[in-house]
Backbone as CSV, one residue per row, in Angstrom:
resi,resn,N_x,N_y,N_z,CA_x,CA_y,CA_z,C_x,C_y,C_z
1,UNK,6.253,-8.035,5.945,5.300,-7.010,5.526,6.068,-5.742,5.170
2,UNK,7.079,-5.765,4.338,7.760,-4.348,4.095,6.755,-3.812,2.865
3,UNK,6.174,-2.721,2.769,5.971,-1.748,2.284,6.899,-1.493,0.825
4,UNK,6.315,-1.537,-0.246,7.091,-1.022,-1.699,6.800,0.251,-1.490
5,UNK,5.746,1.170,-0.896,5.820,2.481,-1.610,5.027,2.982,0.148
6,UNK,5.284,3.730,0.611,4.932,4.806,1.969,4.242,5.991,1.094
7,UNK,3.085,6.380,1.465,2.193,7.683,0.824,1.718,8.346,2.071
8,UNK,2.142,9.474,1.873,2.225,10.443,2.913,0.769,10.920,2.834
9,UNK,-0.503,11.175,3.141,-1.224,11.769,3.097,-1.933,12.424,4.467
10,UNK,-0.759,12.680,5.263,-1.271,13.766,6.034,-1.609,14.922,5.865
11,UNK,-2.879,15.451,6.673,-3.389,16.808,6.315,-4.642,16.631,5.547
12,UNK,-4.561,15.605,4.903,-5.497,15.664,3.693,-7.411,15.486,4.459
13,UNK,-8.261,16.051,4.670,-9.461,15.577,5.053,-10.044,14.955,3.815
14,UNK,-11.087,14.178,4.438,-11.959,13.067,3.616,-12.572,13.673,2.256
15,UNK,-12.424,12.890,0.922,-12.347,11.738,0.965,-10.457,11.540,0.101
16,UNK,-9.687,13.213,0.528,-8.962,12.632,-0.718,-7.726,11.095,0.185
17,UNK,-7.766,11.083,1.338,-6.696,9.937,1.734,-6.757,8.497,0.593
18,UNK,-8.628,8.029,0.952,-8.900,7.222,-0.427,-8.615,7.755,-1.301
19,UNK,-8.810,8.893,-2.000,-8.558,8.969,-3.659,-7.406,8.531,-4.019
20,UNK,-6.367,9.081,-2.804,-4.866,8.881,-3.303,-4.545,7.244,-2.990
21,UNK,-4.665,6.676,-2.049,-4.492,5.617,-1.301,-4.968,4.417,-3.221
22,UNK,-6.133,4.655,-3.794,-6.639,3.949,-4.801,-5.616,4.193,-5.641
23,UNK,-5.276,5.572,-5.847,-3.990,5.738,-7.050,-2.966,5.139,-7.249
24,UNK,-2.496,5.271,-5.743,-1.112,4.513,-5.637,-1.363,2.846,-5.678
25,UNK,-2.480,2.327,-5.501,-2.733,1.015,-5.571,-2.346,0.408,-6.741
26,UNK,-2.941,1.351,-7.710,-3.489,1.010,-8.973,-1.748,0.640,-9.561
27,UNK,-0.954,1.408,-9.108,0.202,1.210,-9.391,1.257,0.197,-9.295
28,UNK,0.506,-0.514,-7.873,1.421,-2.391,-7.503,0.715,-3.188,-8.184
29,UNK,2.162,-3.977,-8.145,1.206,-5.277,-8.166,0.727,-5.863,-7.214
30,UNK,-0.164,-7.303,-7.798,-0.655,-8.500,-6.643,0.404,-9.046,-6.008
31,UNK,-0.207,-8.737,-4.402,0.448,-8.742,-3.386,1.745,-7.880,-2.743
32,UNK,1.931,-6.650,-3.710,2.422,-5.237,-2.948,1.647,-5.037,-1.381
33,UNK,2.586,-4.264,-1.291,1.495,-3.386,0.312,2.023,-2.130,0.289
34,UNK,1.403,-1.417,0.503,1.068,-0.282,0.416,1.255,0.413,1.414
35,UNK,1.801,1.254,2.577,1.658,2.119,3.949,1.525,3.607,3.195
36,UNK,0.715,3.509,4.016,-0.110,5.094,4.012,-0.990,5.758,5.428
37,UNK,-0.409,6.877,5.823,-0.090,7.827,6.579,-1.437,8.868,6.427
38,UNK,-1.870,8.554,7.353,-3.211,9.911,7.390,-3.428,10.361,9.014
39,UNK,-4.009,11.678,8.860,-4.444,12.516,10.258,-6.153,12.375,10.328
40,UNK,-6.397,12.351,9.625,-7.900,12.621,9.361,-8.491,11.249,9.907
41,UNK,-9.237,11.200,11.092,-10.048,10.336,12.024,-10.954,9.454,11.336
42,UNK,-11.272,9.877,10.341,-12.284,9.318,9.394,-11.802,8.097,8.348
43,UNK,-10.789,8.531,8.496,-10.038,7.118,7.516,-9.327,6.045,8.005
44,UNK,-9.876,5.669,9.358,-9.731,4.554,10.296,-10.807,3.797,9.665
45,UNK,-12.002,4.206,9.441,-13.160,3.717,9.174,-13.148,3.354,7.815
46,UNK,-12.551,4.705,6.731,-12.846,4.610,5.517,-12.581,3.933,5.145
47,UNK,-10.258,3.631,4.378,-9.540,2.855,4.390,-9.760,1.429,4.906
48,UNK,-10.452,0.972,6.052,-10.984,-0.196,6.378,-12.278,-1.117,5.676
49,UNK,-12.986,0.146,5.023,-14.531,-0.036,4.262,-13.407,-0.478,2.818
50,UNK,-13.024,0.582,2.230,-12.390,0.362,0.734,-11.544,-0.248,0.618
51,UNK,-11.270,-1.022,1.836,-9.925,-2.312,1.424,-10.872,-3.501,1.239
52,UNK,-11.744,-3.356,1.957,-12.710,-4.773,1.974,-13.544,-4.670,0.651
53,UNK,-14.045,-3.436,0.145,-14.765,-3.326,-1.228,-14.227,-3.809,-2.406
54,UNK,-12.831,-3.367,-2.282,-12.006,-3.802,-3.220,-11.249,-4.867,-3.471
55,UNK,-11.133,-5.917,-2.178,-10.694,-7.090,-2.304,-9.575,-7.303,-2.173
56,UNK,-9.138,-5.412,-1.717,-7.668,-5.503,-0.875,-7.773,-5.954,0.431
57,UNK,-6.056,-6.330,1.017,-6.217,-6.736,2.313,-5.637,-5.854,3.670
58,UNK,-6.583,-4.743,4.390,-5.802,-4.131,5.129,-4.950,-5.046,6.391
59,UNK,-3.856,-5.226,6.151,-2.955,-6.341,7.226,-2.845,-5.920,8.536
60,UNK,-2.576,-4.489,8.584,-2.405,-3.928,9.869,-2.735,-2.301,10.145
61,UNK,-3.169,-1.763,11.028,-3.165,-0.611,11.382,-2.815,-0.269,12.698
62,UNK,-2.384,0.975,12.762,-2.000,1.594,14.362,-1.757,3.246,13.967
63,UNK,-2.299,3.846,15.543,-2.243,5.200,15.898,-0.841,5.734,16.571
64,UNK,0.101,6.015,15.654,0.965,6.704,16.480,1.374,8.254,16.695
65,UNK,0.835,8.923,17.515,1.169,10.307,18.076,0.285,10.691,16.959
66,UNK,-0.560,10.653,16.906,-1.686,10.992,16.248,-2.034,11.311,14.600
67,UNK,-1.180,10.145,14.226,-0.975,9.813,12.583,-1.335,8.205,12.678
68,UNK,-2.353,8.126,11.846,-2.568,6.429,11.542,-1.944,6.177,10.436
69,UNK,-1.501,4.586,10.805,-0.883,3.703,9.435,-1.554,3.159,9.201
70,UNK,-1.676,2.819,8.001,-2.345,1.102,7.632,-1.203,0.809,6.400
71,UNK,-1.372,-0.892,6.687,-0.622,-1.364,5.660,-2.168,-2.211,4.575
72,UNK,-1.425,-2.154,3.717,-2.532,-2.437,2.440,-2.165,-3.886,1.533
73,UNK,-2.236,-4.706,1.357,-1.833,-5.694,0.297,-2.838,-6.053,-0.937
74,UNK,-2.071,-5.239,-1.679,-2.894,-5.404,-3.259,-3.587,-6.925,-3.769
75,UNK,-4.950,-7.293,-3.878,-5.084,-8.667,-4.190,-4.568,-8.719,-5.464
């Protein structure tokens, strides 16, 4: 599960983590993954809703010291 591209979007409150998180998508290909970095509590939930809408696959997430990851795999 290595990561092509890490997107920093800490700081950012809702909804831009998605806005950016979609941008950089748009940019892999099928079956990239994606890690992306947010503070904002809300995009545990969000990021989890818009991976499933989109038919991406969120593979993994975790809270460390109070920055969440998720990894993303482009369908």
């Amino acid at each position: 599960m290595e990561p092509v591209k890490v997107l920093d979007a800490k700081g950012l409150a809702c909804p831009m983590p998605i806005v950016k998180t979609r941008k950089e998508m748009k940019e892999l290909e099928s079956g990239q993954v994606l890690e992306v970095h947010a503070t904002d509590k809300g995009s545990k939930a969000d990021i989890a809703a818009w991976a499933s809408s989109t038919g991406n696959e969120l593979i993994k997430q975790e809270e460390v010291n109070g920055t969440f990851k998720f990894w993303i795999k482009k369908a």
